[in-house]
Gaussian input, Z-matrix of N, CA and C with variables (Angstrom, degrees):
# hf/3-21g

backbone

0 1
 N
 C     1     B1
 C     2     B2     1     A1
 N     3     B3     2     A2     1     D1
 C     4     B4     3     A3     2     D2
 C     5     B5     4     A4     3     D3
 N     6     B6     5     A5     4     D4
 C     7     B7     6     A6     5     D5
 C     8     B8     7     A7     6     D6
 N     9     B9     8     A8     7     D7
 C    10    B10     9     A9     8     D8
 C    11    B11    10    A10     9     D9
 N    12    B12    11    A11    10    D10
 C    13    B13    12    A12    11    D11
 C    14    B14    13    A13    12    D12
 N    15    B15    14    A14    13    D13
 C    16    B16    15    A15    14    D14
 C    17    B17    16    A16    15    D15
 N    18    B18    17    A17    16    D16
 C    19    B19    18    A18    17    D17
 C    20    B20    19    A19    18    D18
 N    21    B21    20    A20    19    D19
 C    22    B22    21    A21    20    D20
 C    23    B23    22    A22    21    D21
 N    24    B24    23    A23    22    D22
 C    25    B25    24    A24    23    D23
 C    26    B26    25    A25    24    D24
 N    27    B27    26    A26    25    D25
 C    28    B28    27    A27    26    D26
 C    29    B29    28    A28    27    D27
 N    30    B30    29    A29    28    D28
 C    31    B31    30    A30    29    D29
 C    32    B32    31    A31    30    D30
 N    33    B33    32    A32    31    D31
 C    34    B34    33    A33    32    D32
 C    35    B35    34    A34    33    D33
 N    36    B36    35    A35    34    D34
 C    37    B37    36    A36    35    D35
 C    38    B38    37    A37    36    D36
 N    39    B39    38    A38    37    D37
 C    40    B40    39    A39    38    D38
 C    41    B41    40    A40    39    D39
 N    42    B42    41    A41    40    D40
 C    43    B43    42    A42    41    D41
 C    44    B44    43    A43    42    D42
 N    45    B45    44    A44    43    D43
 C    46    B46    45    A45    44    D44
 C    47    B47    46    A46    45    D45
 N    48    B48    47    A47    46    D46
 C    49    B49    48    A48    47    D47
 C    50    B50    49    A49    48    D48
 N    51    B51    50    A50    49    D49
 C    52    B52    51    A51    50    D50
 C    53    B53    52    A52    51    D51
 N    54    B54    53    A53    52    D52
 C    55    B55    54    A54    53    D53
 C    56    B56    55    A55    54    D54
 N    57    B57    56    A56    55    D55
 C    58    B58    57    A57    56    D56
 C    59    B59    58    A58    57    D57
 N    60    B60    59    A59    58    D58
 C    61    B61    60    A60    59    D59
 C    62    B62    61    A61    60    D60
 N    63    B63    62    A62    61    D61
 C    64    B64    63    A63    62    D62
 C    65    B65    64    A64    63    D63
 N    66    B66    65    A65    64    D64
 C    67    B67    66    A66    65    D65
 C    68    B68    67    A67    66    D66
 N    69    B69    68    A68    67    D67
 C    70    B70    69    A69    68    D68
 C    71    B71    70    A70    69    D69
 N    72    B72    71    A71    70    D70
 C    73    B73    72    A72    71    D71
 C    74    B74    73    A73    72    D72
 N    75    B75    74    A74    73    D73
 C    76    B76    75    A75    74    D74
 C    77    B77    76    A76    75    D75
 N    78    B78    77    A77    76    D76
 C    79    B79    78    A78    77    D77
 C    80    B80    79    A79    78    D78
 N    81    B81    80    A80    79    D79
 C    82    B82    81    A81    80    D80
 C    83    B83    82    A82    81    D81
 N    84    B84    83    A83    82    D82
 C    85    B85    84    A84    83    D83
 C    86    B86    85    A85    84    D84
 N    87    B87    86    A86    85    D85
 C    88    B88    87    A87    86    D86
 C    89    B89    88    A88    87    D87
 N    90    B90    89    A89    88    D88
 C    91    B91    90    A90    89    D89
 C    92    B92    91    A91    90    D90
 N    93    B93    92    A92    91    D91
 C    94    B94    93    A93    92    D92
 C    95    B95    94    A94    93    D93
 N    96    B96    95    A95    94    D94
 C    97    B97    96    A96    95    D95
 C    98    B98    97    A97    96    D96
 N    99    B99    98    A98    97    D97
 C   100   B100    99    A99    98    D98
 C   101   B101   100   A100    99    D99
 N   102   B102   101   A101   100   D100
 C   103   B103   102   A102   101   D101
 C   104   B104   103   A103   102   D102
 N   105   B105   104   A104   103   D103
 C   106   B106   105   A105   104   D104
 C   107   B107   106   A106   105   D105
 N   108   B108   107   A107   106   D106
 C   109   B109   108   A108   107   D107
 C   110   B110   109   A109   108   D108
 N   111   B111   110   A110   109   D109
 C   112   B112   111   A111   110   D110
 C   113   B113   112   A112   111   D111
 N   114   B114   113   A113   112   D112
 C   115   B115   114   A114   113   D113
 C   116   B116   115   A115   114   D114
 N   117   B117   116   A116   115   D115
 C   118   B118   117   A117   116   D116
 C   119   B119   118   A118   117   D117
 N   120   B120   119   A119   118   D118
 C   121   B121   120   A120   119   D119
 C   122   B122   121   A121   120   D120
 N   123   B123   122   A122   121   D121
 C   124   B124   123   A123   122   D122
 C   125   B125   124   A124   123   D123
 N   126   B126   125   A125   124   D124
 C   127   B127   126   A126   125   D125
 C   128   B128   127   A127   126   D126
 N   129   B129   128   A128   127   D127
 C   130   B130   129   A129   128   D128
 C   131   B131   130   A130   129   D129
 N   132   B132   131   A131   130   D130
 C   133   B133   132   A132   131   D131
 C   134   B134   133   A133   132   D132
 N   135   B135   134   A134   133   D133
 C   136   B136   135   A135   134   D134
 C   137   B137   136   A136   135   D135
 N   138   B138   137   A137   136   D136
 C   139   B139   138   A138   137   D137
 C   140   B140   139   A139   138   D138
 N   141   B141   140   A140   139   D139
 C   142   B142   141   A141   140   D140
 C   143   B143   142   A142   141   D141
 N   144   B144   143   A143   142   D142
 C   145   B145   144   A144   143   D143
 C   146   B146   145   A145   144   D144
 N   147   B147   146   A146   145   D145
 C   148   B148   147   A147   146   D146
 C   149   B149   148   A148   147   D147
 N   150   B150   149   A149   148   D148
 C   151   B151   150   A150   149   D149
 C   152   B152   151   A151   150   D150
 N   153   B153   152   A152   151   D151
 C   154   B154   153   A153   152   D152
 C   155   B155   154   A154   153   D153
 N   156   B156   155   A155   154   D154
 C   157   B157   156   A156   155   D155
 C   158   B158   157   A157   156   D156
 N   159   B159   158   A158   157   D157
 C   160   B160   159   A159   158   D158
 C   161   B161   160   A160   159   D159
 N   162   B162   161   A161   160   D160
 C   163   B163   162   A162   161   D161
 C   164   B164   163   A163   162   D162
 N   165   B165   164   A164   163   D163
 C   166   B166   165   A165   164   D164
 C   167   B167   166   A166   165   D165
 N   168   B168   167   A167   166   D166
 C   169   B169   168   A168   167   D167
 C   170   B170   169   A169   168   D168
 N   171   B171   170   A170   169   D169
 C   172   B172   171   A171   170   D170
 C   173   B173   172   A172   171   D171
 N   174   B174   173   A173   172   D172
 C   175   B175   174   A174   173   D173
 C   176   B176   175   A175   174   D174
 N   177   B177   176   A176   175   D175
 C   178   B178   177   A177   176   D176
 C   179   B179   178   A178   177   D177
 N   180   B180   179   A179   178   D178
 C   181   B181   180   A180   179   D179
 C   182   B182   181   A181   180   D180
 N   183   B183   182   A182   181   D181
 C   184   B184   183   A183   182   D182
 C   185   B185   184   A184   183   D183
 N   186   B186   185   A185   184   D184
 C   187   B187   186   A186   185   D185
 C   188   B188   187   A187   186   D186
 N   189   B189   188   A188   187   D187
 C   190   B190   189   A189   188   D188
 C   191   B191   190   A190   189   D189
 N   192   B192   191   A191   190   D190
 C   193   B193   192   A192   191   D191
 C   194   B194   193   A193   192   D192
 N   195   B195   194   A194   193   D193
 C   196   B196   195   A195   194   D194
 C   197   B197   196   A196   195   D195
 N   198   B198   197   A197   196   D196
 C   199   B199   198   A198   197   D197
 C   200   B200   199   A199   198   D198
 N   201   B201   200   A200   199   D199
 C   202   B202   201   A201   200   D200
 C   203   B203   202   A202   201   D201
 N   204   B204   203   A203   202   D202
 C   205   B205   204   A204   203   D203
 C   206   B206   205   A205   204   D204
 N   207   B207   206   A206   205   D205
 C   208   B208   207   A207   206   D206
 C   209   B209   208   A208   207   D207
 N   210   B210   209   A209   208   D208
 C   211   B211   210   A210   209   D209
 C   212   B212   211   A211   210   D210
 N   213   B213   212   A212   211   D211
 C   214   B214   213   A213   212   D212
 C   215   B215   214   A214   213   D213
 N   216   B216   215   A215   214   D214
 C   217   B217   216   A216   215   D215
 C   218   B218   217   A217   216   D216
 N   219   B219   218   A218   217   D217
 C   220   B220   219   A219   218   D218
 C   221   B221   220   A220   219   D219
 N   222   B222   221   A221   220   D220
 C   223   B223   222   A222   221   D221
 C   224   B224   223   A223   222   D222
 N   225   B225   224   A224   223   D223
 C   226   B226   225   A225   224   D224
 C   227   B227   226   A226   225   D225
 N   228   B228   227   A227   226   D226
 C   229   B229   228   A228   227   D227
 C   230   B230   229   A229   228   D228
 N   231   B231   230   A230   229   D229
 C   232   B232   231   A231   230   D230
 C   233   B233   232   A232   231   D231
 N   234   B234   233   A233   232   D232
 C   235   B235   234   A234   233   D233
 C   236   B236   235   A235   234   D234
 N   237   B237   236   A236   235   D235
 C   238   B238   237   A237   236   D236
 C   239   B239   238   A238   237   D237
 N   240   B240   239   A239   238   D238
 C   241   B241   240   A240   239   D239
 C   242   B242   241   A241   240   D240
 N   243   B243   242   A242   241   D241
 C   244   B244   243   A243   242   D242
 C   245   B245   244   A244   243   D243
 N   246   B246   245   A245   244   D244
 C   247   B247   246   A246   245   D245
 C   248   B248   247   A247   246   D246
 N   249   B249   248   A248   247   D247
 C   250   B250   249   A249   248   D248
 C   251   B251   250   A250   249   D249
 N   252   B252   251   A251   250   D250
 C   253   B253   252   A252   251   D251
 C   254   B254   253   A253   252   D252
 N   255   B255   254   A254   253   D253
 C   256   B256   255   A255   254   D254
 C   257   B257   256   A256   255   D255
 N   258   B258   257   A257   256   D256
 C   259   B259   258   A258   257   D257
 C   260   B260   259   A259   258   D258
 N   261   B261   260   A260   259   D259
 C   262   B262   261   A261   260   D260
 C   263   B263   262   A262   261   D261
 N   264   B264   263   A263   262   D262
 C   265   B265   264   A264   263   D263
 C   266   B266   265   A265   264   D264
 N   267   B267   266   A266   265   D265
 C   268   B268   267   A267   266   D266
 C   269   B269   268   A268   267   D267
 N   270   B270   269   A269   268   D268
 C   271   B271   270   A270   269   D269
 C   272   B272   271   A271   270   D270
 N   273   B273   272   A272   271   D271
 C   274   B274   273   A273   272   D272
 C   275   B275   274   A274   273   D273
 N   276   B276   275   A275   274   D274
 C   277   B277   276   A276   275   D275
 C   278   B278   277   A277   276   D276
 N   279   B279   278   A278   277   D277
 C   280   B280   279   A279   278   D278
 C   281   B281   280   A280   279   D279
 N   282   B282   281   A281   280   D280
 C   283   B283   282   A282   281   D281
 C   284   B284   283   A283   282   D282
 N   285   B285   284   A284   283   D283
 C   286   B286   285   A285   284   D284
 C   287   B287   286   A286   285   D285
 N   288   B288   287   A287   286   D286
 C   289   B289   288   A288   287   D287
 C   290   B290   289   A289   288   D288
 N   291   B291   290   A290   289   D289
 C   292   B292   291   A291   290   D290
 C   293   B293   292   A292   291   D291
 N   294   B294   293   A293   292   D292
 C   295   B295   294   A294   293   D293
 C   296   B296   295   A295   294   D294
 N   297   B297   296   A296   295   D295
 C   298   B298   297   A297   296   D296
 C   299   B299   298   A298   297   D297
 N   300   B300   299   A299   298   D298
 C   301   B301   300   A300   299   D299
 C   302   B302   301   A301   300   D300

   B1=1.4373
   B2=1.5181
   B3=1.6575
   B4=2.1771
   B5=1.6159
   B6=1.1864
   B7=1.3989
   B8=1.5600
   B9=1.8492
   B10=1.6009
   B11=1.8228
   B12=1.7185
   B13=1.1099
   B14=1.8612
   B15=0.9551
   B16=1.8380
   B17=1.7368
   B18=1.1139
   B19=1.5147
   B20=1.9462
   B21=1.5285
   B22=1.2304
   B23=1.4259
   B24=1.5428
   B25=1.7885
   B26=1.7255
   B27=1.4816
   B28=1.6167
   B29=1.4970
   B30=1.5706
   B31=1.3402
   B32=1.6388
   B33=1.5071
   B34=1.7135
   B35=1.4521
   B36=1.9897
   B37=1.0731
   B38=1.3641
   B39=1.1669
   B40=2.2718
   B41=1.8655
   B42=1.2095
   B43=1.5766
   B44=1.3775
   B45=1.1736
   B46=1.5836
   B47=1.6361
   B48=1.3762
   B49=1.1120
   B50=1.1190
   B51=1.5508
   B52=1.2691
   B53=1.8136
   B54=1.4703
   B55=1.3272
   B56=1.6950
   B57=1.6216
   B58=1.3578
   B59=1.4435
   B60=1.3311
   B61=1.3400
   B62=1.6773
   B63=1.6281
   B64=1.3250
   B65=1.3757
   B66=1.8067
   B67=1.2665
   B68=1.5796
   B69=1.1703
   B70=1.5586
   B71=0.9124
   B72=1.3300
   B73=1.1590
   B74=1.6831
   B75=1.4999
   B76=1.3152
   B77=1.3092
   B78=1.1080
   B79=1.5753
   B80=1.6845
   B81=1.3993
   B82=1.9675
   B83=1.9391
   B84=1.5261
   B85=1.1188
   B86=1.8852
   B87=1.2920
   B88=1.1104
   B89=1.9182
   B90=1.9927
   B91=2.0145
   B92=1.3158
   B93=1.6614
   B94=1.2549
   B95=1.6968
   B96=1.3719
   B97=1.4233
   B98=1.4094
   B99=1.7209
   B100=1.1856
   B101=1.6515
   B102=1.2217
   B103=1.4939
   B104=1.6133
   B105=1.1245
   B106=1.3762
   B107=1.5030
   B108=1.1827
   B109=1.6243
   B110=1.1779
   B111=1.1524
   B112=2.0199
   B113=1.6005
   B114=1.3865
   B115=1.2352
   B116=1.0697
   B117=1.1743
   B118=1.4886
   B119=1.1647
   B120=1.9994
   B121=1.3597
   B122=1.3841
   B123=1.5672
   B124=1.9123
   B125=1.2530
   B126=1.4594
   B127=1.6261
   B128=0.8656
   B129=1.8230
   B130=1.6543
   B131=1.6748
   B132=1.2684
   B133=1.4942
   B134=0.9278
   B135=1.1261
   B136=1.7959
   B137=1.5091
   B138=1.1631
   B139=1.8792
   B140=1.8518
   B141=1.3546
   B142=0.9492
   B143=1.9605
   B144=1.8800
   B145=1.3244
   B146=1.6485
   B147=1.0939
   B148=1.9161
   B149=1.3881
   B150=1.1496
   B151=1.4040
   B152=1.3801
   B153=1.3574
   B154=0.8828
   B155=1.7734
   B156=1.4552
   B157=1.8965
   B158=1.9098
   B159=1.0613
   B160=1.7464
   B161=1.2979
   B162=1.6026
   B163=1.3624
   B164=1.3467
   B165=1.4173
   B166=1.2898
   B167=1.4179
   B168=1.5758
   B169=1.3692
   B170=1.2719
   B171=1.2317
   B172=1.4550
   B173=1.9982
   B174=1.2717
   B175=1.5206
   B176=1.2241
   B177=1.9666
   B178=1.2513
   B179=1.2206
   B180=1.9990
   B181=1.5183
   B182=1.9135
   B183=1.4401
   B184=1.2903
   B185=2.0567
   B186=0.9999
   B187=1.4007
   B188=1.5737
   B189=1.2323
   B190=1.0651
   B191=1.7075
   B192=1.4722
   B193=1.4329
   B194=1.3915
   B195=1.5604
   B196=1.4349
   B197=1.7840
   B198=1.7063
   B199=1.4809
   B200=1.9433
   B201=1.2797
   B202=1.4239
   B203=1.7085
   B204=1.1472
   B205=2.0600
   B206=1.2836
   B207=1.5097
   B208=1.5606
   B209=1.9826
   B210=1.2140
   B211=1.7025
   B212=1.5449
   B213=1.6405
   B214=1.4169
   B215=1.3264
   B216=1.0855
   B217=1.4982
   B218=1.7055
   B219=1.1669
   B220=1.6546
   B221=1.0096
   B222=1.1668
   B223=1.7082
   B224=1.0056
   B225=1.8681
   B226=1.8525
   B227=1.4351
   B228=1.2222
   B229=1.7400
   B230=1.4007
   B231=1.6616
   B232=1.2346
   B233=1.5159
   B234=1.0792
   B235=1.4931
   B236=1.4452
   B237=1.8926
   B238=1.9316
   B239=1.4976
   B240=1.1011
   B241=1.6652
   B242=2.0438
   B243=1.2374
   B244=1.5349
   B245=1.4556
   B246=0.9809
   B247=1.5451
   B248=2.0690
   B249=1.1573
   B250=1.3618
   B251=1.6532
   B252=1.5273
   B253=1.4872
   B254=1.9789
   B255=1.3097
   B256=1.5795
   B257=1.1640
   B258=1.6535
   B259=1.5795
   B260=1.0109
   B261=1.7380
   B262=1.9290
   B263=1.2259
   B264=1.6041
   B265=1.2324
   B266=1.3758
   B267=1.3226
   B268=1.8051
   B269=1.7137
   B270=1.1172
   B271=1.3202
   B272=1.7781
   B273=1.2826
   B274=1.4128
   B275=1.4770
   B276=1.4541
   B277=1.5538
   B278=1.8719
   B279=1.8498
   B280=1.2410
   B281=1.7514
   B282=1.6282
   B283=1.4057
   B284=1.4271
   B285=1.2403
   B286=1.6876
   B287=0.7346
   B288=1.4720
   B289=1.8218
   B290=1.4241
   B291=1.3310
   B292=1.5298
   B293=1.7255
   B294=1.7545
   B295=1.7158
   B296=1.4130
   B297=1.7067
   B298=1.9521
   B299=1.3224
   B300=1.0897
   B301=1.7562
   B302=2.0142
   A1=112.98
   A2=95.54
   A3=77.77
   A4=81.20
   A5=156.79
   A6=148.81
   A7=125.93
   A8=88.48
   A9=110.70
   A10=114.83
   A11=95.41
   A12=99.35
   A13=118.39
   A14=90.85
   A15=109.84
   A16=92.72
   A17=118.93
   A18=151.36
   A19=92.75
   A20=112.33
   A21=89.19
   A22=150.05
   A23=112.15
   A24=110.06
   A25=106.55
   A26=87.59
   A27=99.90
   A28=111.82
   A29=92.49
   A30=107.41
   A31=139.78
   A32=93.24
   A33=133.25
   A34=92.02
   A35=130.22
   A36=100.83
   A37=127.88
   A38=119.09
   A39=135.85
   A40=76.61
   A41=106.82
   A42=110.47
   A43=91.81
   A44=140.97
   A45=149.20
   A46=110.65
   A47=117.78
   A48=125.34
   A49=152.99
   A50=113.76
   A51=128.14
   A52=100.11
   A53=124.65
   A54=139.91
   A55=98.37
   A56=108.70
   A57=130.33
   A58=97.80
   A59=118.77
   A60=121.81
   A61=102.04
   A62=100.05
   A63=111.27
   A64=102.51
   A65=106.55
   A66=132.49
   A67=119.95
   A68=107.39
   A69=114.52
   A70=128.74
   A71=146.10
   A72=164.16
   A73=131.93
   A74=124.67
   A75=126.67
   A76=113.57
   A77=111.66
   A78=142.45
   A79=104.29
   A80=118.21
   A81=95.14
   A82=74.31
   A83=102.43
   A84=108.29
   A85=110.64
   A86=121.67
   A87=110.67
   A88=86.02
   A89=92.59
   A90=98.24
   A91=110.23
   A92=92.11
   A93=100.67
   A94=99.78
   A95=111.85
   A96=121.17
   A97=123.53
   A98=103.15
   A99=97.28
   A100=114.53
   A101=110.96
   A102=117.83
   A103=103.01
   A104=120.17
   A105=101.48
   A106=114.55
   A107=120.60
   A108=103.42
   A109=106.80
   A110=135.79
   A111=122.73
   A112=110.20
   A113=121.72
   A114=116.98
   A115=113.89
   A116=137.30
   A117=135.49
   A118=124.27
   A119=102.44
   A120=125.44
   A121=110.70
   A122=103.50
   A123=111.85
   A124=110.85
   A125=118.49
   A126=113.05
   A127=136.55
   A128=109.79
   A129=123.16
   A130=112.80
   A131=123.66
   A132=107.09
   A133=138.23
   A134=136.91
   A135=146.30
   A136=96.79
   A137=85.87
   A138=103.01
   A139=115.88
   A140=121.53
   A141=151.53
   A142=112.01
   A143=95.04
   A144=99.88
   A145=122.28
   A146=101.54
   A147=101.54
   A148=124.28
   A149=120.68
   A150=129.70
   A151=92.89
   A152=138.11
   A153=150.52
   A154=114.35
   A155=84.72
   A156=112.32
   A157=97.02
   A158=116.71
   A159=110.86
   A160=112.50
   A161=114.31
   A162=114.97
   A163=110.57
   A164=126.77
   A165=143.58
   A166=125.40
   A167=115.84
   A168=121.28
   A169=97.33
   A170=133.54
   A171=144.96
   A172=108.40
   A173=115.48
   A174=124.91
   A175=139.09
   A176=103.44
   A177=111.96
   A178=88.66
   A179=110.71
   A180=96.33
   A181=86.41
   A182=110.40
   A183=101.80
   A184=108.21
   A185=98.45
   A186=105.75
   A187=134.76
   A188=153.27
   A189=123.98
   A190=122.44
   A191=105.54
   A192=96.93
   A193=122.80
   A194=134.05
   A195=121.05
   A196=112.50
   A197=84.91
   A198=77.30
   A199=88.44
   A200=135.44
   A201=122.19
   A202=106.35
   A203=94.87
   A204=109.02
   A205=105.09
   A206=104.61
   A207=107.35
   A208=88.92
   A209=114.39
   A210=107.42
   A211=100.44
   A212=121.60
   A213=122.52
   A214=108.75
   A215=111.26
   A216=138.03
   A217=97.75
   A218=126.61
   A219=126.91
   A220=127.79
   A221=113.38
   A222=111.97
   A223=140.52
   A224=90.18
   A225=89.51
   A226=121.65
   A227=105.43
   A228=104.11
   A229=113.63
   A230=113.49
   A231=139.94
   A232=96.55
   A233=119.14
   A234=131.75
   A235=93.77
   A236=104.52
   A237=116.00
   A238=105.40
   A239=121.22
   A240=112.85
   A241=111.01
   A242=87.48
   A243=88.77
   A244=103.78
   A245=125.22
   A246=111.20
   A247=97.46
   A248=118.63
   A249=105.49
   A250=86.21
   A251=124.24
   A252=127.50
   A253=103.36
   A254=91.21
   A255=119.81
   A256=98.22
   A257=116.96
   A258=114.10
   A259=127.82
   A260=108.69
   A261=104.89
   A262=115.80
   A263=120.26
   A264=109.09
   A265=131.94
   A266=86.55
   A267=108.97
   A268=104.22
   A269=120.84
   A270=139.94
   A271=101.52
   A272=105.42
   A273=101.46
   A274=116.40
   A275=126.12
   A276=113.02
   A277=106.11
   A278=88.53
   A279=100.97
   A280=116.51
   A281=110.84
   A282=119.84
   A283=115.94
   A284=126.64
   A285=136.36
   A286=117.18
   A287=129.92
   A288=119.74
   A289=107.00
   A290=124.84
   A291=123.99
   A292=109.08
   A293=110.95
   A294=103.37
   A295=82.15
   A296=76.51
   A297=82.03
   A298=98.04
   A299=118.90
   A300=126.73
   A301=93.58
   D1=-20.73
   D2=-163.12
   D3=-91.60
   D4=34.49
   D5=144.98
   D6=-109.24
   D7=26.02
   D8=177.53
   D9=-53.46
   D10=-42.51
   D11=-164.82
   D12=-73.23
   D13=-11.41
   D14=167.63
   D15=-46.56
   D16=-92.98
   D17=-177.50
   D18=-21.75
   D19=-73.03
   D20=166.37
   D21=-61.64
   D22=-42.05
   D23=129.61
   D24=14.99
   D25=-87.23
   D26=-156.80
   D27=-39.75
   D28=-62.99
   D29=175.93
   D30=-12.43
   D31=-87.72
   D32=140.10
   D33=-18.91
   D34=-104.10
   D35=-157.17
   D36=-75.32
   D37=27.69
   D38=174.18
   D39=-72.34
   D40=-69.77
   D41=-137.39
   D42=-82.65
   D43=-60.11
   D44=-171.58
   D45=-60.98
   D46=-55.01
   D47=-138.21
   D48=97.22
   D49=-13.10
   D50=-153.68
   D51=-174.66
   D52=148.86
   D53=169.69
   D54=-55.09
   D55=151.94
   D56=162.26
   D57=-128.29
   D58=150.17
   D59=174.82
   D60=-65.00
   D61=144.33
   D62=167.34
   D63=-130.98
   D64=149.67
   D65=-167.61
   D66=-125.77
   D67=80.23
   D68=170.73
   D69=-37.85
   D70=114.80
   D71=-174.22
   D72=-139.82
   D73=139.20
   D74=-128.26
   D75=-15.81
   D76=101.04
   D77=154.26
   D78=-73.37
   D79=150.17
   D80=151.32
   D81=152.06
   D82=168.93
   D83=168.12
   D84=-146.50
   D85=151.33
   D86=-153.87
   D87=-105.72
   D88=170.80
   D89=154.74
   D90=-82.73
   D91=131.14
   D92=173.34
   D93=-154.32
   D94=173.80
   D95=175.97
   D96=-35.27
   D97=-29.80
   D98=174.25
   D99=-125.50
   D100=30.93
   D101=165.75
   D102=-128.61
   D103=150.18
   D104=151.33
   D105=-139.51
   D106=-173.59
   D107=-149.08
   D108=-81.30
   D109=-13.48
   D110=162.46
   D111=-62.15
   D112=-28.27
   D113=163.86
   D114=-73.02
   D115=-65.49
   D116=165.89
   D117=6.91
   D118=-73.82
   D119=169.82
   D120=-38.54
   D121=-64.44
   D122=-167.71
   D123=-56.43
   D124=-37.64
   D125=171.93
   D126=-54.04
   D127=-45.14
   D128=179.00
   D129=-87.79
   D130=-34.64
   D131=147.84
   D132=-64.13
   D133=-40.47
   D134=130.59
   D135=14.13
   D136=-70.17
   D137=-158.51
   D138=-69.76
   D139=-43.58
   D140=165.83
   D141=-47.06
   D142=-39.64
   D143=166.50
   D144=-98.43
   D145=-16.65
   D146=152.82
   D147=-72.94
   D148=-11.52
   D149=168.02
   D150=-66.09
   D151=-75.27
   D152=-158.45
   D153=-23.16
   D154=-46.62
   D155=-167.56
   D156=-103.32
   D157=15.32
   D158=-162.23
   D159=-74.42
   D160=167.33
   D161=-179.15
   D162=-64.34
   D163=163.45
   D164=156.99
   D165=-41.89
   D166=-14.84
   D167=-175.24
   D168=-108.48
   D169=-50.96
   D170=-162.65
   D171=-64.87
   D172=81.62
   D173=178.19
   D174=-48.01
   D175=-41.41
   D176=-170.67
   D177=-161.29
   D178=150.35
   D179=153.69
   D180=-140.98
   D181=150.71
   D182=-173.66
   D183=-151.73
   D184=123.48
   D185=164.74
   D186=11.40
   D187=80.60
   D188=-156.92
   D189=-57.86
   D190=-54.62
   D191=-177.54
   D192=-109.34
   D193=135.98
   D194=-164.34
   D195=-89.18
   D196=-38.01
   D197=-173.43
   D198=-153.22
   D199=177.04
   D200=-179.69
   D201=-140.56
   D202=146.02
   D203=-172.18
   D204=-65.08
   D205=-104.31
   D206=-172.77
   D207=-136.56
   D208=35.43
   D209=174.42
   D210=-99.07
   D211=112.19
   D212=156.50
   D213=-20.60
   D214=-76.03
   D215=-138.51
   D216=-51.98
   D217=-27.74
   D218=164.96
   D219=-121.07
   D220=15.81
   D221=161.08
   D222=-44.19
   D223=-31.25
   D224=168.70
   D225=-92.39
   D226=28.30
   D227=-166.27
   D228=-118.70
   D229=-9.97
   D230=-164.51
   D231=-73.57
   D232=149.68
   D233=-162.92
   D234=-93.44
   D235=-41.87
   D236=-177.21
   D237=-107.41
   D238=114.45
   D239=165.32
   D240=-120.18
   D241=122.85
   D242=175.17
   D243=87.12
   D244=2.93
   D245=170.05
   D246=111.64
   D247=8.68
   D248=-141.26
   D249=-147.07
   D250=114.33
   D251=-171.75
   D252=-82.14
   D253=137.11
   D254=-178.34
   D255=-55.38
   D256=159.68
   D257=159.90
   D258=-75.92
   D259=-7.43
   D260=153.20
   D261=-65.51
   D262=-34.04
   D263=-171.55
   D264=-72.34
   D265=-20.02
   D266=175.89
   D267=-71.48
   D268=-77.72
   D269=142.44
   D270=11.67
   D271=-85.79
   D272=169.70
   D273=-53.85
   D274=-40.14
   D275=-160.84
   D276=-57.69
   D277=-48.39
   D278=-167.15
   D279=-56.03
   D280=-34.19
   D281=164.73
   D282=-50.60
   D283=-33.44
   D284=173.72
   D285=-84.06
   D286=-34.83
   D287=-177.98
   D288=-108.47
   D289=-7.22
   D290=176.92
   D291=76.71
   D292=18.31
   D293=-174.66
   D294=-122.93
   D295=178.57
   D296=-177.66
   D297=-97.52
   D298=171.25
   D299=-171.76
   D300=-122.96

């Protein structure tokens, strides 16, 4: 999925001719039965490090949720729960500042 935006690429230049910037937006994958959080990690840094190398059209790609209010329904997806950063979030810090967290 996170090489969705390839596919539209295509699209875009079928009908246009040419790339439009595209803007990634909540990307991310949560723990679940069938992830578990070392995958998690490898996925969303994975991804974070193809940005690095990304196409010319492709702008941003970013996390879906940072931190969550009072909605069940994403609590588990929140990077911060309870006041207290995830081991993605760490994971990521440490990918950005190059220290260990």
């Amino acid at each position: 999925r996170f090489l969705r935006f390839q596919q539209y690429n295509n699209i875009i230049t079928g009908e246009l001719g040419r790339s439009i910037p595209i803007i990634g937006t909540e990307g991310g994958t949560h723990v679940s039965p069938w992830v578990t959080p070392e995958q998690q990690i490898n996925m969303m840094t994975g991804a974070y490090k193809y940005m690095a190398r990304r196409e010319p059209y492709n702008f941003v790609y970013t996390y879906w949720i940072i931190a969550n209010g009072n909605d069940p329904a994403w609590a588990e997806q929140a990077l911060f729960k309870d006041g207290s950063a995830t081991p993605l979030a760490q994971a990521l810090l440490q990918m950005a500042t190059g220290e260990s967290v």
